[in-house]
C-alpha positions in Angstrom: 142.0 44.1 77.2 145.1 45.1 79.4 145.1 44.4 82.8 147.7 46.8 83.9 147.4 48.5 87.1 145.4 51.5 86.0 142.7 49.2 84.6 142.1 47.9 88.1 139.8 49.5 90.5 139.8 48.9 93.7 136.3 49.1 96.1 137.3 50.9 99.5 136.8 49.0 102.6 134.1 49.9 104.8 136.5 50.5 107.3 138.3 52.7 105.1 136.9 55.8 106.9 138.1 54.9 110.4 141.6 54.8 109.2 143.6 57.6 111.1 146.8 59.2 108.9 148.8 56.9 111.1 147.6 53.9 109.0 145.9 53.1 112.3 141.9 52.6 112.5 139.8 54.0 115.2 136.4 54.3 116.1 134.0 55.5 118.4 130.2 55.0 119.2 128.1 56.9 121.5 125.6 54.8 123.5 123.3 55.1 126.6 125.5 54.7 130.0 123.2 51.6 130.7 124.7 50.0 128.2 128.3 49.8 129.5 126.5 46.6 131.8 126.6 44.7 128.7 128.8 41.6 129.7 131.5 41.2 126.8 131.5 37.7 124.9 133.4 34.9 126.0 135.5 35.2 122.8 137.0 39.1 123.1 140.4 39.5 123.7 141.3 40.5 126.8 137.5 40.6 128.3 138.0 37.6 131.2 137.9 39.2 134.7 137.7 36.3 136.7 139.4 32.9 136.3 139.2 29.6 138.7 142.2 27.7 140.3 142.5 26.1 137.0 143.0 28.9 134.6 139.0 28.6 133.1 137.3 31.8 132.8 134.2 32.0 135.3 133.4 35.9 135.1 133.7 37.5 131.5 134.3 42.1 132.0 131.6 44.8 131.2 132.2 46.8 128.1 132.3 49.7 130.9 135.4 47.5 132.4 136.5 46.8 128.6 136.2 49.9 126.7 139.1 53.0 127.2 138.1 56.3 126.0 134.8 56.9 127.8 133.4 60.4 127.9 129.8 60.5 129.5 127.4 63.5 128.4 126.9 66.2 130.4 123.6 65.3 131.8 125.1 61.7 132.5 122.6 59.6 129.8 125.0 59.1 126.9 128.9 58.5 126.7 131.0 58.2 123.5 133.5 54.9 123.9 136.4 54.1 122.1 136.1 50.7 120.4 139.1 49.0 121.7 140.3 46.9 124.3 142.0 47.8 127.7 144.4 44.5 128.1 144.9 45.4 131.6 145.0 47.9 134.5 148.0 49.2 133.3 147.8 48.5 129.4 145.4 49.4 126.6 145.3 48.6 123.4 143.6 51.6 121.6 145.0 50.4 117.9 142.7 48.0 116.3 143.0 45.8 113.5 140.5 45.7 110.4 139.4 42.1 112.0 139.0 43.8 115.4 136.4 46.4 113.7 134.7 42.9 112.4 134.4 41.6 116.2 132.8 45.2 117.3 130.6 45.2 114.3 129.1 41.5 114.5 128.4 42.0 119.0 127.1 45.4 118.4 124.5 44.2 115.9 123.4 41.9 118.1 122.5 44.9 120.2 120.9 47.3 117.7 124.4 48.8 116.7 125.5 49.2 112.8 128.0 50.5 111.1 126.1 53.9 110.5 125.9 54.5 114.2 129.8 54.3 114.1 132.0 57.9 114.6 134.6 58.5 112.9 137.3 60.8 114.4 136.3 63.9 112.7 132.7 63.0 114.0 133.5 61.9 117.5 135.1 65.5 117.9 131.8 67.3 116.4 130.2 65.7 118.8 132.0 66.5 121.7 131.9 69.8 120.7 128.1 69.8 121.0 126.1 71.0 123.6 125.2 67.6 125.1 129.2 67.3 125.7 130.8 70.8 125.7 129.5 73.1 128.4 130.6 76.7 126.7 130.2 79.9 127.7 
């Protein structure tokens, strides 16, 4: 048996598909506008809002206040968010790492959210070209 390269097969990542042509990975989820209250966890980058004299977080962001990209529904109940980080006022983050996609997958389960529920870019723009989204004429 020869263990040259074409012998080995590799499995593709299951983040494989949010992969951009840039190299770059980005993904999107559509969830009820209720559910921007969320309060991030304590261990997101980027997701403290308030902090004491001291420097210690006391107030932890909203994924409403966390998440760039938001485009709400036409009748207001749904909006599609970008899964990745605004770092501040003034500077988001929209690339995300392979271990970032890990962080989103693990909080979102705890809320109902897997994998499957995740759009790609090719999906995010079918749906926003549906009539729930796209008033046309």
């Amino acid at each position: 048996m020869s263990d040259t390269l074409d012998d080995i097969v590799t499995e593709p990542h299951k983040y494989d598909k949010f992969l951009h042509t840039n190299g770059v990975g980005y993904a999107f989820l559509e969830v009820p506008v209720d559910f921007l209250n969320q309060q991030m966890p304590d261990y997101a980058n980027w997701a403290v809002a308030e902090e004491d004299e001291e420097g210690n977080p006391t107030e932890y962001k909203t994924l409403g206040e966390y998440t760039i990209g938001q485009i709400p529904s036409i009748d207001g109940t749904t909006v599609v968010i970008t899964l990745a980080a605004m770092e501040a006022q003034t500077y988001r983050t929209p690339a995300i790492t392979y271990d970032d996609l890990q962080d989103w997958e693990d909080w979102l389960g705890l809320h109902g959210y897997a994998l499957d529920d995740w759009l790609t870019i090719a999906e995010r723009r079918t749906l926003l070209a549906s009539e729930a989204y796209s008033e046309t004429e």
